[in-house]
C-alpha positions in Angstrom: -63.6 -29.2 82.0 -63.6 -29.4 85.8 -61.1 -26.6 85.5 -63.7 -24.0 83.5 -63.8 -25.2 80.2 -66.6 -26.8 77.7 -67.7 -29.3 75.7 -67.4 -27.4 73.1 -64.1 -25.5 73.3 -62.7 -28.6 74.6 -63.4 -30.0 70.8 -62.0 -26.6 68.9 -58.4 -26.5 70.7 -58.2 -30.7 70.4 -59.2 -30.7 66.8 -57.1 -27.1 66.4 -53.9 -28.8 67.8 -54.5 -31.7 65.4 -54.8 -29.8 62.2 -51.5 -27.2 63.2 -49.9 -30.5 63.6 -50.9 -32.7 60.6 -50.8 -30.1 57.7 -47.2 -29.0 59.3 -46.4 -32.5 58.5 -48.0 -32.4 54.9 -45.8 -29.7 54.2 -42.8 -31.2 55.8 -43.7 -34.6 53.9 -44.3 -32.5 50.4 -47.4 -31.3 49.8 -49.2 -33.3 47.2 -52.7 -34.2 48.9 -54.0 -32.7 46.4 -53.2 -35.0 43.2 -55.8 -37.5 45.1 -59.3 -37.1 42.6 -61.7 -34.5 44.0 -64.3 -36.7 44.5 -61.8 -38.4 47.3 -60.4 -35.0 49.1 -64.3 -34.0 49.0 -65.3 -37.4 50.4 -62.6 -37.8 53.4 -63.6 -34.2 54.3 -67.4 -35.0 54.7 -66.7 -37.6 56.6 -64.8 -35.6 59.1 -67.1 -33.4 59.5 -69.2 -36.1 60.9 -67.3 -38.1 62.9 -65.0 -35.4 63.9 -67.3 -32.3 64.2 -70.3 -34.2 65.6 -68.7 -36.9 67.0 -66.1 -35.2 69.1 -68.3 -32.8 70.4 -71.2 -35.4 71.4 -68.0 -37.3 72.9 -67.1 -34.2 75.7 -71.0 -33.2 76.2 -70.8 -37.0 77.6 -68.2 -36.6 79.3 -69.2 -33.8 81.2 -72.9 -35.1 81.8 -72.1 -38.5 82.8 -68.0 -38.5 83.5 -65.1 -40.0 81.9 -65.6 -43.6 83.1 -69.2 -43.6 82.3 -68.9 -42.4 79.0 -65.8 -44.1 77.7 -67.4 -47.1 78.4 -70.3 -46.3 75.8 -68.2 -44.8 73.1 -66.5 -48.7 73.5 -69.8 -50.2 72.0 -68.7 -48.1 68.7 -67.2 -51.3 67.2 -70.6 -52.9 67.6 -71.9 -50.2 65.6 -68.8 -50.5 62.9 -69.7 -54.6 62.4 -73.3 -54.2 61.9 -72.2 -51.1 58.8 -69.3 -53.3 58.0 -71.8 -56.0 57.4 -74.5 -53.9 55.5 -71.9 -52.4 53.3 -68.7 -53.6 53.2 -69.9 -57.6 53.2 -68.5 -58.7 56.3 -70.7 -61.6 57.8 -71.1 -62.1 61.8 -71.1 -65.2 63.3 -73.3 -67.3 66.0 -70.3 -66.3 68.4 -71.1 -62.5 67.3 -74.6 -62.6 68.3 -73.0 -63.7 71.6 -71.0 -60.8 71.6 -73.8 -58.9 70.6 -75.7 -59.6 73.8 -72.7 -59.1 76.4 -72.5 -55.3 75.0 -76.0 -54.7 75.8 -75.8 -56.3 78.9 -72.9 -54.6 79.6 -73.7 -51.2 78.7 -77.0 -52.1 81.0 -75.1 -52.5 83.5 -73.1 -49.2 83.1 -76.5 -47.4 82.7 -77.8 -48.2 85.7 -74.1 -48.6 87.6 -74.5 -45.6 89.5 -71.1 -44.6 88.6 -69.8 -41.7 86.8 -70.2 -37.7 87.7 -70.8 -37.8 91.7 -73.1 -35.0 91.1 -75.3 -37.6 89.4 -76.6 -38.1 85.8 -79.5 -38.9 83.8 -79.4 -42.0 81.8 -80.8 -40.1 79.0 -77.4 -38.5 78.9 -76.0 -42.0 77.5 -77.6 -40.9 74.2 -74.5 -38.4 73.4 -71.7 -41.0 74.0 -73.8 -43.6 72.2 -74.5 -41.2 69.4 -70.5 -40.5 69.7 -69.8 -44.3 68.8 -72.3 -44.6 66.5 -70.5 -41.6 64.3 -67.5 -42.6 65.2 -68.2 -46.1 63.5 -69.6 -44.3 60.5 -66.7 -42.9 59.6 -64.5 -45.3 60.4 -66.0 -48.1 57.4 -66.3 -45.3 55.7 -62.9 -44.6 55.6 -62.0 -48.0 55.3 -63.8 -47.7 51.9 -61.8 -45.2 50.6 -58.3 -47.0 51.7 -59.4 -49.7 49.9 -60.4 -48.1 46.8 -58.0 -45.2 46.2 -54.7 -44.2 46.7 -54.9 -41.9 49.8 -52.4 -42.6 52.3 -53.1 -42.0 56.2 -52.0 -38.7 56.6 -54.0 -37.2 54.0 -56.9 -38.7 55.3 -56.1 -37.4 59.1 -55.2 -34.1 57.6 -58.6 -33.8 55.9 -60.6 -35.1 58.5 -59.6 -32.6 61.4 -59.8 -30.1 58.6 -63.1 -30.7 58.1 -63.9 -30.9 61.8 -62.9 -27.8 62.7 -64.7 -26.0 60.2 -67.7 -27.5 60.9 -67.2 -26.5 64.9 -66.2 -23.1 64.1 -69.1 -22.8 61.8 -71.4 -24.2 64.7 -69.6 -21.8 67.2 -69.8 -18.3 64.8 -73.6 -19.5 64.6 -74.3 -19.9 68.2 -72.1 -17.5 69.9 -72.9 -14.4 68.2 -71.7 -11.5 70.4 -70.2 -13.7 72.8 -67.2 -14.4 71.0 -65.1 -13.4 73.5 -66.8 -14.5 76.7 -66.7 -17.7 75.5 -63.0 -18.5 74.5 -62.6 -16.4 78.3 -61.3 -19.6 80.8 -58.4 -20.0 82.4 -55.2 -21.1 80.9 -55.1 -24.5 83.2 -58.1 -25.4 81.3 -56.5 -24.4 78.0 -53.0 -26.2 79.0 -55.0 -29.4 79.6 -57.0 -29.2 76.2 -54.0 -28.9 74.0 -52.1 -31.7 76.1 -55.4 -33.5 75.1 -55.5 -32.7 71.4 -51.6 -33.5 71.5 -52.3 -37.4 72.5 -56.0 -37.4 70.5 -53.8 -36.4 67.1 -50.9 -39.4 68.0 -54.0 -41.8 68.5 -56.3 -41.0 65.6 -53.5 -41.0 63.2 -52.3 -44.8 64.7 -56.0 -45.4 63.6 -55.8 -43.9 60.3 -52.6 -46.3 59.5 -54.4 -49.5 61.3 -57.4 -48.6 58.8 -55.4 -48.5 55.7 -53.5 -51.9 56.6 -56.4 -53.8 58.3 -60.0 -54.6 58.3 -62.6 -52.5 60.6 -63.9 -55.6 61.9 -60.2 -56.0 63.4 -59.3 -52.9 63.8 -62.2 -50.8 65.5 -61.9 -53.8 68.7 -58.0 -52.9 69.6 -58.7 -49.6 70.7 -62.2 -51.2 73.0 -60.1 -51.7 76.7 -59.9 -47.6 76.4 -62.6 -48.0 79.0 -60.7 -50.0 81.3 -57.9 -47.2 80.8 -60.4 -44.6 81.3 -61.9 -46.3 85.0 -58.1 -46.9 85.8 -57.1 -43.0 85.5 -60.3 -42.0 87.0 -59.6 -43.8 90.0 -55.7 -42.3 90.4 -56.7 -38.8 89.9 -60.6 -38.2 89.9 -61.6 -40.0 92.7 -63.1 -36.3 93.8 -65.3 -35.9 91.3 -66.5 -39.4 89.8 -67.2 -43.0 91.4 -66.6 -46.0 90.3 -68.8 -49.3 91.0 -68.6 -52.2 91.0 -71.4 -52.6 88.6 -69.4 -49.8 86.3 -66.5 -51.6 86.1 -68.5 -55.2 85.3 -70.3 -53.4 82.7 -67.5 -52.0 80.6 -65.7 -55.8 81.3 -68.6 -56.9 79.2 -68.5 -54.4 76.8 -65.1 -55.1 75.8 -65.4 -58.8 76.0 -68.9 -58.6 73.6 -66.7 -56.8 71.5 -64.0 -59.3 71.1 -66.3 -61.9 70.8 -68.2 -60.2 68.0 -64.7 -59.7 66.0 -62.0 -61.9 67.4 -61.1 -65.6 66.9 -63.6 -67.6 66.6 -63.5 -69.9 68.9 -67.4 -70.8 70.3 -69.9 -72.5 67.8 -73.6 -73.1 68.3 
């Protein structure tokens, strides 16, 4: 985006690359998606259209607003988010150690609210509501889909294929709606912004169908927290490369620590008892 691109085209060319790439391999795979019951294909494709419609595009409004490091670091509460639906509807129970947990990810994102990291341009903290609202879709659909492993016979990759589907109807949909008669002005950026974009949507598709396949074999409550040090990756690259145009403290840095650490607490080993 720093090269001339959006929030929102950033979501149509990463969630474009994904679909060209995961109904290539339905096709490749043999094509029999549709055998699943109706009531599935129609329920995997609502759900993306939440969490990856909405919550990809809340996800790179954040990141623009507030900066990579910032914002990673709030999408991280999502397994926060993930337990307390897991417990609500799946009935998964939290522990005296998870209420532990519980309060290091609100200290931590706290901390990373008031860090005065992020976009050196500066940010408002009311800006934290579109990663958090990222996470909090992002959870949705992951119990969600957890549901339907567990109760049907999809497999991952018609559950990927479905769910990018769905996204990028519903952001194409949004875009026809809110461009009208500037179509063309705004797919008009240049190509280093598109060339980053599909690199982007390239090593989105590899990751969200890793998570697709850790869903169907594992519990959210186990699996949502592996992908939490994203943050830590996030503040590492950030300092290599985009030193220019974010900061990171040392209040940042402490805050997404606790963050991830709240997280493991909340789903890992339990090893503290009150």
């Amino acid at each position: 985006m720093e090269r001339g691109g959006t929030p929102l085209l950033a979501s149509i060319v990463v969630v474009s690359v994904s679909v060209i790439g995961y109904w290539l391999s339905l096709v490749i795979r043999g094509f029999d998606l549709f055998a699943l019951p109706l009531w599935v294909v129609g329920a995997f494709f609502g759900i993306g259209l939440v969490s990856t419609g909405l919550a990809r595009l809340l996800n790179y409004v954040g990141v623009e607003r507030a900066g990579a490091s910032v914002n990673s670091a709030t999408v991280n509460t999502r397994p926060l988010w993930a337990t307390i639906l897991a417990i609500v509807f799946l009935g998964e129970s939290i522990t005296a150690q998870g209420v532990v947990g519980i309060l290091c990810v609100v200290s931590g994102l706290g901390l990373v609210a008031f860090s005065g990291g992020g976009d050196i341009t500066g940010w408002n903290k009311r800006d934290l509501l579109f990663p958090l609202g990222a996470a909090l879709t992002f959870a949705f659909g992951n119990v969600a889909r957890r549901y339907l492993f567990t109760n049907t016979g999809a497999t991952p990759l018609d559950a990927v294929a479905l769910n990018e589907l769905a996204g990028l109807v519903g952001l194409l949909s949004f875009i026809l709606y809110s461009q009208r008669g500037q179509l063309r002005s705004f797919f008009r950026i240049p190509r280093e912004a598109y060339a980053y974009f599909v690199g982007c949507g390239i090593f989105s598709a590899l990751a969200l169908f890793g998570l697709f396949a850790a869903l169907e074999r594992g519990q959210v409550t186990v699996v949502d927290p592996l992908s939490s040090p994203t943050s830590l990756f996030a503040i590492l690259v950030t300092v290599l490369f985009f030193r220019q145009v974010e900061s990171i403290t040392r209040r940042l840095l402490v805050g997404a620590v606790l963050v991830i650490s709240g997280v493991v607490l909340i789903t890992g080993p339990q090893f503290l008892t009150l």
